[in-house]
VEXVEX-906780 format. One record per residue (C-alpha): residue in three letters; y, z, x; residue number from 1. Coordinates in steps of 0.2 Angstrom, whole numbers, m for minus. Layout:
% VEXVEX-906780
+-----+-------+-------+-------+-----+
!  aa !     v !     w !     u !   i !
+-----+-------+-------+-------+-----+
! ALA !     Y !     Z !     X ! NUM !
...
+-----+-------+-------+-------+-----+
//
This chain:
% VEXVEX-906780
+-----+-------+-------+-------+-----+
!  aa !     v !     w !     u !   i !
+-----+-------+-------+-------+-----+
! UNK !     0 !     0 !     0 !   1 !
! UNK !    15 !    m5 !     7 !   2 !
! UNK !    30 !     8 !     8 !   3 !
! UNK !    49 !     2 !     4 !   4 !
! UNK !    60 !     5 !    13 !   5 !
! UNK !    79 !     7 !     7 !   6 !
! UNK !    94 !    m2 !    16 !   7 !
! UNK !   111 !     6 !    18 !   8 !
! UNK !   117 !    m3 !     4 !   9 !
! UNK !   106 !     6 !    m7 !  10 !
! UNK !   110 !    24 !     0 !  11 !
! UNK !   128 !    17 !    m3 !  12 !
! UNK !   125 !    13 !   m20 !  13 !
! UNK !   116 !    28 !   m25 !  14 !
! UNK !   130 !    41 !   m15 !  15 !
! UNK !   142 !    32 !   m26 !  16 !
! UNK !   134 !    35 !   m42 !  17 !
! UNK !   132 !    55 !   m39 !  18 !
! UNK !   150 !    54 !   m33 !  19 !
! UNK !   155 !    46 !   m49 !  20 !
! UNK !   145 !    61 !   m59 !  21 !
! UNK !   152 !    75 !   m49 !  22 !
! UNK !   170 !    70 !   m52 !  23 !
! UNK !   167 !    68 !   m70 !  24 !
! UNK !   160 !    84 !   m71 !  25 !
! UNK !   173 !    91 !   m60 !  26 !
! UNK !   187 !    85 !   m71 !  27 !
! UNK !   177 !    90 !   m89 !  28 !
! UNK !   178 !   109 !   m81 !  29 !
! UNK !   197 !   108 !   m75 !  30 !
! UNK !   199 !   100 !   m93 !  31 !
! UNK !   191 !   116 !  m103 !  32 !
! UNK !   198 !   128 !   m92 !  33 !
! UNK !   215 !   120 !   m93 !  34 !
! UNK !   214 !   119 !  m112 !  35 !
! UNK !   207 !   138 !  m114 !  36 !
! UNK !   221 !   144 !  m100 !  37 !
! UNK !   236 !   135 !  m112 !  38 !
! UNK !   226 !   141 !  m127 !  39 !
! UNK !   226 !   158 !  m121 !  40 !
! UNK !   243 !   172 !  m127 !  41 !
! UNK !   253 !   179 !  m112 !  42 !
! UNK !   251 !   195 !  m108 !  43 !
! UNK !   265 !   207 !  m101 !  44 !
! UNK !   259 !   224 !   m90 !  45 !
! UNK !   271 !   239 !   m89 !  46 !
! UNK !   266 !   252 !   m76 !  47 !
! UNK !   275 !   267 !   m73 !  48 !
! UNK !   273 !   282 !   m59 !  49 !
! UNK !   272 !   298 !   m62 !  50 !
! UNK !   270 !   310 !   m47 !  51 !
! UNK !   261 !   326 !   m45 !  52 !
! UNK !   269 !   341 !   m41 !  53 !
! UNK !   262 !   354 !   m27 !  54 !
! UNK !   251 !   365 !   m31 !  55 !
! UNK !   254 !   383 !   m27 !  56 !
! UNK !   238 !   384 !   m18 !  57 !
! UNK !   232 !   394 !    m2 !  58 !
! UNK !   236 !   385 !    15 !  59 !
! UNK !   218 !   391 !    19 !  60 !
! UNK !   207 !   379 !     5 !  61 !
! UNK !   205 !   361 !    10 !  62 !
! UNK !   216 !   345 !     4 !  63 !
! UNK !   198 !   340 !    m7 !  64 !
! UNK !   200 !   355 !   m15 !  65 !
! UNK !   219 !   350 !   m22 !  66 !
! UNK !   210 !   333 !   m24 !  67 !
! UNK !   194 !   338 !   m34 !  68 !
! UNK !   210 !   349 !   m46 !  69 !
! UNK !   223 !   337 !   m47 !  70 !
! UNK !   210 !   325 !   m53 !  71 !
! UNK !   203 !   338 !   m66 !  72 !
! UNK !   220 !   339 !   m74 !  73 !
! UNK !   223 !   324 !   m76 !  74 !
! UNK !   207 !   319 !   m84 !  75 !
! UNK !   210 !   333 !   m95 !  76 !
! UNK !   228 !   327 !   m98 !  77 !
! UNK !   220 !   311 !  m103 !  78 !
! UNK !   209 !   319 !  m115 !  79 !
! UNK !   221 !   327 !  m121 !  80 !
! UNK !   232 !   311 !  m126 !  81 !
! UNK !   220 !   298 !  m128 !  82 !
! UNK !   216 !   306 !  m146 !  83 !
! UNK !   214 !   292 !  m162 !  84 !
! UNK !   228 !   302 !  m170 !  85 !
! UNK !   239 !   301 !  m156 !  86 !
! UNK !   235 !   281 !  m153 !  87 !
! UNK !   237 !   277 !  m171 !  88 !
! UNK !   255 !   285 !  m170 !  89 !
! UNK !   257 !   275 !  m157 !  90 !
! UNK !   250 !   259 !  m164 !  91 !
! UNK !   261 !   264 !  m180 !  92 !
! UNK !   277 !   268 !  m171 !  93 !
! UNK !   279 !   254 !  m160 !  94 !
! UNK !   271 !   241 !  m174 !  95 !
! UNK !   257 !   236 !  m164 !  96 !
! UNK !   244 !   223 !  m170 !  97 !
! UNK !   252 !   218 !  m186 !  98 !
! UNK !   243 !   203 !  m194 !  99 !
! UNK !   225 !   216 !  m188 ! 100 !
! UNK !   232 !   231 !  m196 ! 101 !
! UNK !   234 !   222 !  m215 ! 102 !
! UNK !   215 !   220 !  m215 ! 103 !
! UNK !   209 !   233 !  m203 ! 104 !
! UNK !   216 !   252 !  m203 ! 105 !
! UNK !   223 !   259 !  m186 ! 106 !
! UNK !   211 !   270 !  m183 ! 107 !
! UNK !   199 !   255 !  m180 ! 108 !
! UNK !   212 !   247 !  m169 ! 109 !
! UNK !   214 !   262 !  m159 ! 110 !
! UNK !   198 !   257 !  m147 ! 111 !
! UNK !   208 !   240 !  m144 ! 112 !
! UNK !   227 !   250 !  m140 ! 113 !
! UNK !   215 !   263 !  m129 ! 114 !
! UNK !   207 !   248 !  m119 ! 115 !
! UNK !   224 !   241 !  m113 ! 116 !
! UNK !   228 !   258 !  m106 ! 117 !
! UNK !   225 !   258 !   m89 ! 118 !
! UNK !   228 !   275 !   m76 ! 119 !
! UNK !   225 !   272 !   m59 ! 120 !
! UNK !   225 !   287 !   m45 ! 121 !
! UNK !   235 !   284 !   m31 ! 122 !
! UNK !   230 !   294 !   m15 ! 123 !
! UNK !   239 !   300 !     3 ! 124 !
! UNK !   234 !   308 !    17 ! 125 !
! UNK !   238 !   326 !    24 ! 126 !
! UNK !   233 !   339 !    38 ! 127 !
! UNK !   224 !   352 !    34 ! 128 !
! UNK !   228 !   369 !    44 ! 129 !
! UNK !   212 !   365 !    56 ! 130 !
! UNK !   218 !   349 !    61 ! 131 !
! UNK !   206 !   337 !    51 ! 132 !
! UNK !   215 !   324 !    38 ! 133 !
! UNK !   209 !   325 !    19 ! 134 !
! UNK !   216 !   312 !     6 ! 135 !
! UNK !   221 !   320 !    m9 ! 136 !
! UNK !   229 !   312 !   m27 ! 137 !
! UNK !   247 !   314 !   m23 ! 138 !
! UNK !   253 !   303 !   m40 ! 139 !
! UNK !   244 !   290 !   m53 ! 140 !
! UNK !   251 !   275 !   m64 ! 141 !
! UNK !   249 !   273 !   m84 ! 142 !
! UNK !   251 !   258 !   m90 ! 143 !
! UNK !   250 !   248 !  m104 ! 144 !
! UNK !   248 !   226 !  m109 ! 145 !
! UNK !   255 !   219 !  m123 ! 146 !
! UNK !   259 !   201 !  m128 ! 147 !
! UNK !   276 !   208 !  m132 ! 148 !
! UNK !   284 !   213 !  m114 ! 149 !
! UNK !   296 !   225 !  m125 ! 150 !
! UNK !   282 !   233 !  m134 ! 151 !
! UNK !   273 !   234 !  m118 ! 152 !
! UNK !   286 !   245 !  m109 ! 153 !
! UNK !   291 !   254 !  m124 ! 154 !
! UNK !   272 !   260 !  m126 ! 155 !
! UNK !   272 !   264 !  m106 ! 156 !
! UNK !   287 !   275 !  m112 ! 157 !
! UNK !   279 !   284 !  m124 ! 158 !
! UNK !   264 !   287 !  m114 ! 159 !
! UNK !   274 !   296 !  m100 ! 160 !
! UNK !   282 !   306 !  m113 ! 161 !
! UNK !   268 !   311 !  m117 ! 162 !
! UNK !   260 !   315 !  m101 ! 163 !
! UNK !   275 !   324 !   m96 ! 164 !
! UNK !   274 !   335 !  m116 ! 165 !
! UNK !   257 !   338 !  m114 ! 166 !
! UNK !   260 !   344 !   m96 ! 167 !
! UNK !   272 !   357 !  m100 ! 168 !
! UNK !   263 !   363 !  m115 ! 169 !
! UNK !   246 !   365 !  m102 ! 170 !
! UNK !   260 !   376 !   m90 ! 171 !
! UNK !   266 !   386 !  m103 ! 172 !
! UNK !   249 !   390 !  m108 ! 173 !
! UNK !   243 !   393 !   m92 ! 174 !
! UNK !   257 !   404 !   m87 ! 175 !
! UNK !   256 !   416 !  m102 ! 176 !
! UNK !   238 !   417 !  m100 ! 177 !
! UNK !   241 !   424 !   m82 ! 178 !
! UNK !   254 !   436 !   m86 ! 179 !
! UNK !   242 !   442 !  m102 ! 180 !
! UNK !   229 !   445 !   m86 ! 181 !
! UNK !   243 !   454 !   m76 ! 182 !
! UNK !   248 !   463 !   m86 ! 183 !
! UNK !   231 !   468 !   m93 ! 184 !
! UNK !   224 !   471 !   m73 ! 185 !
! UNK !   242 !   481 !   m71 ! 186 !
! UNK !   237 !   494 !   m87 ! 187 !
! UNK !   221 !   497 !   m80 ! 188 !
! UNK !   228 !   502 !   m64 ! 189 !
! UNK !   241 !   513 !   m72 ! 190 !
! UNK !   227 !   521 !   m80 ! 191 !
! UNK !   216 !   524 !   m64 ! 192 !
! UNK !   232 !   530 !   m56 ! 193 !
! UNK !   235 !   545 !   m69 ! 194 !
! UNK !   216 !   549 !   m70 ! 195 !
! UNK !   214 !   552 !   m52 ! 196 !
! UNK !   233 !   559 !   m53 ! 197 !
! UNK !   226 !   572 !   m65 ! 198 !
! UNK !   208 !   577 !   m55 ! 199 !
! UNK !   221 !   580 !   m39 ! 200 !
! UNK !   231 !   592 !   m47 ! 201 !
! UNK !   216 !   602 !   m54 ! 202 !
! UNK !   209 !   601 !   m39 ! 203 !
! UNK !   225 !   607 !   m29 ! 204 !
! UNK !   223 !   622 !   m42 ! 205 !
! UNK !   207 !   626 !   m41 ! 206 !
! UNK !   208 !   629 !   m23 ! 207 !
! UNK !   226 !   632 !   m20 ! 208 !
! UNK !   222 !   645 !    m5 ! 209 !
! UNK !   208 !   632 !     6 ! 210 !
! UNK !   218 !   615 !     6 ! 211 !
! UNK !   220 !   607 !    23 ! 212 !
! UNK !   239 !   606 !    21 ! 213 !
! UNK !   239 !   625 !    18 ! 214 !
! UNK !   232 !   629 !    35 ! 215 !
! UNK !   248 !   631 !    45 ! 216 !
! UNK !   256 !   643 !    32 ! 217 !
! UNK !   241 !   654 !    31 ! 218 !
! UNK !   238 !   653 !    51 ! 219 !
! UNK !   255 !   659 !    49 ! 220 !
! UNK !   254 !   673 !    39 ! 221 !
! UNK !   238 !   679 !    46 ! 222 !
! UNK !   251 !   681 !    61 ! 223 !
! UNK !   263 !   691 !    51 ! 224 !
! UNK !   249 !   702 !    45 ! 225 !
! UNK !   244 !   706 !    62 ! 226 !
! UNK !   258 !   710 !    70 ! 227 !
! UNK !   262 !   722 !    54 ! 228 !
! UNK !   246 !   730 !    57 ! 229 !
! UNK !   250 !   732 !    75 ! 230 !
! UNK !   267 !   741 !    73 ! 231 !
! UNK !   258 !   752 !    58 ! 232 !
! UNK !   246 !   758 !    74 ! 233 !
! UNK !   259 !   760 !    84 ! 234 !
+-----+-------+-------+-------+-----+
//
């Protein structure tokens, strides 16, 4: 059986004819992805930055210690704010999702507004009193995307107000929580302090002529008492 053998004309012909196919397929992609890309609604981001105040934490814990609390603060600030309630007043206030919201109530939509809520930790490095660097979360970003760029930064607003609210309202919390415990640990105290007060004195009654800071006045007497006796013999 013979074999054929092909010419360069037919390699020629046969490169041509996948090059003719890649391109059309090449353009039939640029083509959808054009259409869906002009198809698509803008969307507009606004971010804002919040920074995180120094904790009043000893010099003596490590820098992953602040990291590992201000990370626990702010995921409990999140869940704090990322309620339905507090997204649908959101949703409600700044009109969000209009055509939606005539068929489908906020608090379906709130999933959707929570999704295009986006916080991101943003971390530094410091010295730690032995000499060794440890990154910690020194502020994050909330933000918010909206076809609407006003409603965008008005929602990104909001959210920072909210942050900010809910901050204060965990302080003050915090704060007269603390003072309670003082003040609590400062009455029991007070009480220890008259107890042992009390057992003191009737222990300095009950044995008024033995204690230690009487020795030098009845060394001193015994003295007097002897020197009496010696002028009596006299």
């Amino acid at each position: 059986m013979a074999q054929q053998i092909k010419s360069f004309g037919d390699h020629y012909s046969g490169f041509l004819r996948h090059i003719k196919l890649a391109v059309a397929t090449f353009s039939a992609v640029v083509l959808v992805g054009v259409i869906v890309a002009f198809s698509l609604q803008d969307m507009y981001r606004s971010q804002a930055l919040i920074m995180i105040e120094e904790q009043d934490i000893p010099t003596n814990l490590v820098q992953t210690t602040v990291t590992v609390y201000a990370t626990r603060q702010i995921s409990s600030l999140n869940e704090r704010i990322m309620t339905t309630s507090n997204l649908v007043n959101i949703i409600e206030k700044f009109d969000l999702y209009a055509k939606e919201r005539e068929s489908t109530p906020a608090r379906l939509l709130a999933r959707r507004a929570k999704e295009r809520i986006e916080i991101k930790f943003i971390n530094a490095e410091a010295t730690t009193p032995q000499g060794a660097l440890r990154s910690f979360v020194a502020a994050f970003t909330v933000g918010f995307q909206d076809e609407d760029p006003e409603k965008a930064q008005e929602v990104t607003s909001e959210l920072v107000s909210l942050y900010m609210a809910e901050n204060l309202r965990a302080r003050t919390e915090a704060t007269a929580e603390t003072k309670q415990f003082i003040d609590d640990e400062v009455a029991t105290l007070d009480r220890q302090v008259l107890e042992l007060e009390t057992r003191l004195a009737e222990f300095k009654e009950a044995n008024a002529d033995s204690l230690p800071s009487l020795n030098m006045v009845n060394l001193q007497m015994m003295q007097r008492v002897d020197s009496q006796l010696l002028e009596i013999e006299r």
